[in-house]
VOGU-3710 file (C-alpha; in Angstrom, 3 decimals, decimal comma):
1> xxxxxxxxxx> 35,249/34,082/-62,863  33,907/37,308/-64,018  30,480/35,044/-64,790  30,428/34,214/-61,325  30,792/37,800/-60,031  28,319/39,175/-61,863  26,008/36,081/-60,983  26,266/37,179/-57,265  26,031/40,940/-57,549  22,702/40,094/-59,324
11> xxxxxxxxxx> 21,399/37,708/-56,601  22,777/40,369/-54,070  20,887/43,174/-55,993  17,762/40,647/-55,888  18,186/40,759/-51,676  18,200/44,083/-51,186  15,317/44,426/-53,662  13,437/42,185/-51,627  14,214/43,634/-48,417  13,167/47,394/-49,623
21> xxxxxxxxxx> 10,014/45,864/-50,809  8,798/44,424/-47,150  8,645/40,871/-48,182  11,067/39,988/-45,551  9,306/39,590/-42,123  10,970/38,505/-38,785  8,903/37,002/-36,017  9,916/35,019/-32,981  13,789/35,059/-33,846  12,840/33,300/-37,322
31> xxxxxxxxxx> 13,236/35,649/-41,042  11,144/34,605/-43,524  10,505/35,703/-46,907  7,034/36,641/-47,927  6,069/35,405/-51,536  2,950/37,422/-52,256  -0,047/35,799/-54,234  0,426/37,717/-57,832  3,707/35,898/-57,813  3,752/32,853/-59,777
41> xxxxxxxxxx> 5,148/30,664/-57,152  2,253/30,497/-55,088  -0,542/27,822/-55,204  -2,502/25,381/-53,249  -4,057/26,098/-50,067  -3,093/27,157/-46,512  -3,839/24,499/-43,312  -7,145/25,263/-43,120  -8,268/24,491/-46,563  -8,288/28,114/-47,521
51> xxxxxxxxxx> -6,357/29,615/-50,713  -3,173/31,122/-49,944  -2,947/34,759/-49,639  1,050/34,335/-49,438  3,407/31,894/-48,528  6,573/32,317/-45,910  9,829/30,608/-46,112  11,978/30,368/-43,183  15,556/31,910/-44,142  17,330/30,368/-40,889
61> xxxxxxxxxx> 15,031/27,666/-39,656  17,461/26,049/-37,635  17,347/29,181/-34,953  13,625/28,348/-33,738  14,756/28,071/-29,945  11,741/26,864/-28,303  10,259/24,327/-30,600  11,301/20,502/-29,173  13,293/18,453/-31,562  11,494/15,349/-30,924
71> xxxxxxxxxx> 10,868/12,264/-33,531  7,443/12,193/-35,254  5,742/14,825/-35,383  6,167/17,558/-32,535  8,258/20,058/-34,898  5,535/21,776/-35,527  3,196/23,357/-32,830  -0,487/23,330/-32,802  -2,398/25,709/-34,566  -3,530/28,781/-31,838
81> xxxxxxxxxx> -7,164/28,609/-33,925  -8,391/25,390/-34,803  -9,177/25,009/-39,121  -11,359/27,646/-40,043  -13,706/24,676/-41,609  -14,839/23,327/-38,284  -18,244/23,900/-37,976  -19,512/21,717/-35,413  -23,259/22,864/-33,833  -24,169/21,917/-30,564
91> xxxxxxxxxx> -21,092/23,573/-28,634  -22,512/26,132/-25,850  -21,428/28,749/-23,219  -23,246/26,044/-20,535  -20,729/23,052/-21,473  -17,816/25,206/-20,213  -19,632/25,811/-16,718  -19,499/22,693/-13,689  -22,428/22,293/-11,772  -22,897/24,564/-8,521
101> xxxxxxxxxx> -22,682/22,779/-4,980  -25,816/20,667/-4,538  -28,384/21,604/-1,159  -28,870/18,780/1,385  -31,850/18,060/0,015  -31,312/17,905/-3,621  -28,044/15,844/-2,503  -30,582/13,393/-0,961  -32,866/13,330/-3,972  -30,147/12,360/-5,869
111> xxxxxxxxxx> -28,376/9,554/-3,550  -31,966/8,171/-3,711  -31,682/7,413/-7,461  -31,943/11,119/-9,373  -28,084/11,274/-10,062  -29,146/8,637/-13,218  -31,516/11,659/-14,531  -30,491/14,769/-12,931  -29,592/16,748/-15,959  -26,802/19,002/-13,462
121> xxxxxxxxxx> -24,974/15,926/-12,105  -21,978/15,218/-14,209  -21,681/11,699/-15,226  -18,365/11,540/-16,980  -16,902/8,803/-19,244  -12,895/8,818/-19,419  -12,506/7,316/-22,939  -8,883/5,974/-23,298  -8,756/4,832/-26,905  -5,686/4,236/-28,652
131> xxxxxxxxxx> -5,506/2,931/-31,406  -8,310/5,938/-32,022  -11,907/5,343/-32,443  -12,843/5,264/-36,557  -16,551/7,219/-36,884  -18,715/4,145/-36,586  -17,206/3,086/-33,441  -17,661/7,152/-32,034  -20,845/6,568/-33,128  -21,717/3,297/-31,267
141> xxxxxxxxxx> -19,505/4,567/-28,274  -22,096/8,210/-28,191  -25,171/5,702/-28,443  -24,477/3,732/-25,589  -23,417/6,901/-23,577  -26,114/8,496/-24,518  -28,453/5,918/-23,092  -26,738/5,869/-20,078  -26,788/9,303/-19,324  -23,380/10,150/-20,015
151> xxxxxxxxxx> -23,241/14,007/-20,041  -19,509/14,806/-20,487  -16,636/12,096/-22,247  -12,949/13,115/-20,848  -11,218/12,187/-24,500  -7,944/10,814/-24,568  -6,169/12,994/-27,603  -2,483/12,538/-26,036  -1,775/9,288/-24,525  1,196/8,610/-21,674
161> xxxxxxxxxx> 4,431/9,609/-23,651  3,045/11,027/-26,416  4,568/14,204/-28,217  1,126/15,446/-29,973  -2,211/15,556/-28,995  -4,654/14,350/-31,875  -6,821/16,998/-32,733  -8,024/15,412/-35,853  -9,635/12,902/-33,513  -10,930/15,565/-31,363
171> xxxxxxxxxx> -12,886/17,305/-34,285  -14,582/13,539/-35,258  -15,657/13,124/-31,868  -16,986/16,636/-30,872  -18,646/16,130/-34,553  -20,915/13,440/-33,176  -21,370/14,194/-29,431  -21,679/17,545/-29,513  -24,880/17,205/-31,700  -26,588/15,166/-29,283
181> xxxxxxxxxx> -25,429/17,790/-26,040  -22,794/15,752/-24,538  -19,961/17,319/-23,699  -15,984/17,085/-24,543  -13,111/17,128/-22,384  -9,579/17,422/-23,953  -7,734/14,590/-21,715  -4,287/15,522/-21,857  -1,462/12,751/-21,027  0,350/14,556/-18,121
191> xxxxxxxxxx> 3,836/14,062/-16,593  5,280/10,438/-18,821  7,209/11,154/-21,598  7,967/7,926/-24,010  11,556/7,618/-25,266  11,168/9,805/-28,500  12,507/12,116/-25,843  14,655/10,425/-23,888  16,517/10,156/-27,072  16,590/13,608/-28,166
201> xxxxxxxxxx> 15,562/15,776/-25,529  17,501/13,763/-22,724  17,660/17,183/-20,792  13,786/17,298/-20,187  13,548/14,265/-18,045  13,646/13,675/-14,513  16,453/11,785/-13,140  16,659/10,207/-9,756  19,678/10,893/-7,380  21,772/8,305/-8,371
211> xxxxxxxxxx> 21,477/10,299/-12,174  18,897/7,327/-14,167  16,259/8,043/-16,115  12,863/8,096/-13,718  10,449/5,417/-15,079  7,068/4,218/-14,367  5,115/0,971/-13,859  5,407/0,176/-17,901  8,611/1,693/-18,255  7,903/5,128/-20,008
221> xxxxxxxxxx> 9,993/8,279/-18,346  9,041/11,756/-16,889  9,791/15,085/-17,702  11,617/17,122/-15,316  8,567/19,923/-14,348  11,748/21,910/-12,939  12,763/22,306/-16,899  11,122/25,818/-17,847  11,163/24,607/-21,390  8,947/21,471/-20,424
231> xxxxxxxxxx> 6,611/23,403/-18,853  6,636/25,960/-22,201  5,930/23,035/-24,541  3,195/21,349/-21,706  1,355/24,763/-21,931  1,528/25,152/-25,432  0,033/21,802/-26,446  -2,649/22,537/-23,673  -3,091/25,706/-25,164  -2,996/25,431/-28,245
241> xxxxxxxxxx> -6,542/22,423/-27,716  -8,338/25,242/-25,718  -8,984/26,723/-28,782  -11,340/24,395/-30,003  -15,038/23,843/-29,140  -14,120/21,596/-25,839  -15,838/21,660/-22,875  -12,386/21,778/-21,211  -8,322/21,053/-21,032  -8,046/17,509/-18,614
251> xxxxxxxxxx> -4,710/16,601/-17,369  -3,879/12,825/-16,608  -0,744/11,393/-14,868  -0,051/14,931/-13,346  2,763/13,662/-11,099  5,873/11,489/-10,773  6,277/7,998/-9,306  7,533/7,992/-5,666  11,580/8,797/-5,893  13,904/7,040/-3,534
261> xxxxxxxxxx> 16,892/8,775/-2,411  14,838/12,219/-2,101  15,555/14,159/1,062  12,742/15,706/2,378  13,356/19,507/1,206  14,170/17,555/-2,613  10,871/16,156/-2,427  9,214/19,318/-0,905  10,302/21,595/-4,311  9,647/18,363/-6,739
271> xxxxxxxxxx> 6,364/18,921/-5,446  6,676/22,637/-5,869  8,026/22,315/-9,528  4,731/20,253/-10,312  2,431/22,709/-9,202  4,541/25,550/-11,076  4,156/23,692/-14,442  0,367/23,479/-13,580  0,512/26,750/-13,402  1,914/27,854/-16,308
281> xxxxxxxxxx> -0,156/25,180/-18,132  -3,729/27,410/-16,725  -2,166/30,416/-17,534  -1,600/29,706/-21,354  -5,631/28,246/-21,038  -7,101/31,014/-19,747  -5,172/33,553/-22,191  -6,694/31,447/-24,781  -10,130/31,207/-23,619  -10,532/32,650/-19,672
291> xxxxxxxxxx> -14,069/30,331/-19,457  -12,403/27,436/-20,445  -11,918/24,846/-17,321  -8,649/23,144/-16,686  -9,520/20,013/-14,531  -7,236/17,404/-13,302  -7,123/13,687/-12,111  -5,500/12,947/-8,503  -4,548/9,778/-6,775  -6,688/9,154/-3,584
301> xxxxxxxxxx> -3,550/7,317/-1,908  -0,789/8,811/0,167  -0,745/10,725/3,296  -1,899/13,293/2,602  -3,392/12,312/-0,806  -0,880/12,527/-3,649  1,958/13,416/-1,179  4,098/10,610/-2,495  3,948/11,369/-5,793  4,695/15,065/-5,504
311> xxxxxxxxxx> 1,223/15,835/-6,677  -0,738/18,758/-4,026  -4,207/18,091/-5,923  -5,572/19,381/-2,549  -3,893/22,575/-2,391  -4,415/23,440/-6,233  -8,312/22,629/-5,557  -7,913/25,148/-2,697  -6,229/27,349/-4,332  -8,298/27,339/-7,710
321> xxxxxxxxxx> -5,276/26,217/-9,638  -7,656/23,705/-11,130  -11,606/24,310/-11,909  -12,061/20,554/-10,909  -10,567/17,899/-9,429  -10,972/13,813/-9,875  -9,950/12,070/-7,344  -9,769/8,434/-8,458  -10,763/5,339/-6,004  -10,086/2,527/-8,004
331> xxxxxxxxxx> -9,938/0,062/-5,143  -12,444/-1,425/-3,408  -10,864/-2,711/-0,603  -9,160/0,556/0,472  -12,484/2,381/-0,847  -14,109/3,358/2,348  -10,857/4,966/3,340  -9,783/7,017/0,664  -13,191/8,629/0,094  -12,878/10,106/3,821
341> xxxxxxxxxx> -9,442/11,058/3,345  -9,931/12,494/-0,106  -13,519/14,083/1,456  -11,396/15,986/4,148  -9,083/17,775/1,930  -11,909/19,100/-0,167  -14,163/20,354/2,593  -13,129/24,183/1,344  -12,092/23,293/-2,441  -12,712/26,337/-4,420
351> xxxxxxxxxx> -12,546/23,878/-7,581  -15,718/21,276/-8,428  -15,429/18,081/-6,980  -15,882/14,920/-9,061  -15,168/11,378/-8,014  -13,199/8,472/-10,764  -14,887/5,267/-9,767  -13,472/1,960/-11,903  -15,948/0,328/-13,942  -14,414/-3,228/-12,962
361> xxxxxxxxxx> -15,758/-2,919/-9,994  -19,773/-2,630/-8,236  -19,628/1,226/-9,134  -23,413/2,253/-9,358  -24,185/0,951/-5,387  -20,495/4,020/-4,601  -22,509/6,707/-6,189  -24,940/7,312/-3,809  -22,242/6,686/-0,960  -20,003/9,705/-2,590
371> xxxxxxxxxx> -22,779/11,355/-2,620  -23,700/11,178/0,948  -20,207/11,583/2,372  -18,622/14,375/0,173  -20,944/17,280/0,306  -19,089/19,376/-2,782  -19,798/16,400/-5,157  -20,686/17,231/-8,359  -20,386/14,381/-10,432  -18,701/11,037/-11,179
381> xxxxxxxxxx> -16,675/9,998/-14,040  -16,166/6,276/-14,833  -13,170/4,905/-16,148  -12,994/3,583/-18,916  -15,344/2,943/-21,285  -13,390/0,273/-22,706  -14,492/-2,012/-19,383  -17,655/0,219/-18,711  -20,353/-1,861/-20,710  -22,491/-3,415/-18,359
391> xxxxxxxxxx> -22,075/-0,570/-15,781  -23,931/1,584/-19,005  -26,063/-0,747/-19,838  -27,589/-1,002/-15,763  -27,716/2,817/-16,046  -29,520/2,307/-19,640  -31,618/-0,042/-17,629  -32,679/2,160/-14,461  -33,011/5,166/-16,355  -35,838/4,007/-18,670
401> x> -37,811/2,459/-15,453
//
């Protein structure tokens, strides 16, 4: 007994040893102790491939209070700089800026056939790839944009539901596109959550009057953007990606199915929470990197567009809450429509306006019809590239005429 009493007086002794000696830190509710490098226990290297300097060890890990719990792997938060190895040339001030509102002329020149070769004119690619791309298939994907004319790819590097974005991927592709001046988009999966969450964060999802789980068309949930620590973790994913060399942060899936049960004034601040969580997601951005654009998909349908799935894309192009907005008119038949609804609600859009055409359909005769009708058009992005062959391959085509 005495053995043992002795034992902990020593270890006690140790503590407050430690403690006089600064090698116990506190930051963000978490104590660590510091292990300096002339101590024997430290080896190996930090994240970034550099030797450690020291190493912290959380004393009470279990009281981080505002990183998620989720399965595999969102325990640990991105990185606010990306590996001090990537070295990627190519990246520029210019990829970060949208083109400036075309004249009525130069808007003519390019319905006429210049919007293949202007080099202002965006023509985006949204590449939804998952499993990911492996680097000969980047490469053969940056070939065949390249001949098209492809100027910016919007990169999938979280898909619907998914608790991390890949940034490993990101750094292969900016790798091999930057290089050859085409520029990156982070696309960020939005609003879905997949059921990693549901199962243990159940308090971040949105729930329907009748208290069940909110799904969409293939069955993954949303988070509820009324839960202050969803829209922490959204802007801290988002975030933490703005710190690499992209050209900017895309959000996909920014909204909710339509809700039934929802009085009107329930709908009204469902709406409101979506555009708060935008918020805070552009806020974390900009503190990041205040050039760096945060640009968003919106659905063309509804009355007004993206009413019915609590999504104001019009007012947060208005309002500069995004730097650009996408409407998407993926159907033909209700084509003609939407682009004069969508057109109206952009007539004084402080944000750049782009246009998501579907590649399964006779997309290169609507670009020179956006063109025409929407003034503020800046570009076109084409989704995706998975379905987008021959539409490249006619731009590959009428580009080297």
């Amino acid at each position: 007994m005495r053995k043992v009493v002795i034992i902990i007086l020593v270890l006690l002794l140790a503590v407050l040893t430690v403690l006089a000696s600064g090698l116990v830190e506190e930051e963000d509710g978490i104590v660590y102790l510091v292990i300096p490098s002339s101590l024997p226990a430290t080896s190996g290297t930090d994240g970034a491939g550099n030797p450690e300097t020291s190493r912290r060890i959380a004393l009470n890990p279990t009281s981080i209070p505002s990183i998620p719990r989720v399965t595999n792997p969102t325990s640990t938060p991105l990185p606010k700089q990306p590996p001090t190895t990537l070295k990627i040339s190519g990246y520029s001030a210019e990829m970060l800026k949208y083109p400036a509102v075309f004249s009525a002329a130069e808007r003519t020149s390019l319905a006429q056939g210049g919007w293949l070769t202007d080099t202002r004119f965006i023509r985006g690619l949204w590449v939804d790839t998952y499993p990911v791309l492996n680097d000969n298939q980047i490469k053969s994907l940056l070939d065949t944009s390249q001949r098209a004319g492809i100027n910016r790819i919007y990169l999938q590097i979280r898909s619907v539901g998914v608790p991390t974005p890949d940034v490993e991927y990101l750094q292969r592709v900016l790798a091999q596109a930057l290089p050859r001046g085409i520029a990156v988009e982070a696309w960020m999966g939005g609003l879905p959550a997949n059921k990693s969450f549901a199962d243990s964060n159940p308090s971040w999802l949105k729930r329907a009057p009748d208290r069940t789980l909110v799904k969409g068309e293939t069955n993954y949930y949303f988070f509820d953007p009324n839960n202050l620590e969803v829209r922490d973790y959204l802007a801290n994913l988002c975030g933490g990606v703005a710190s690499y060399p992209v050209a900017g942060i895309h959000l996909d899936v920014f909204r909710l199915p339509n809700i039934k049960g929802l009085r009107g004034d329930e709908s009204a601040k469902l709406t409101e929470d979506v555009t708060a969580t935008l918020e805070e997601i552009r806020k974390r951005v900009k503190a990041v990197n205040p050039a760096m654009p945060l640009t968003s998909s919106g659905v063309a349908y509804g009355n007004p567009p993206g009413a019915s799935n609590y999504q104001d894309w019009p007012n947060w192009a208005r309002s500069g809450d995004v730097d650009a907005i996408i409407p998407m008119l993926y159907n033909d038949s209700y084509f003609s429509s939407q682009l004069a609804a969508t057109s109206q609600q952009l007539t004084s859009s402080k944000a750049s306006v782009l246009y998501g055409i579907d590649c399964e359909s006779g997309v290169l005769s609507q670009v020179p019809t956006i063109i025409r009708s929407v003034p503020r058009a800046v570009g076109v992005v084409f989704y995706d590239w998975g379905a987008c062959g021959s539409t490249l391959d006619s731009m590959a085509r009428s580009r080297s005429r």
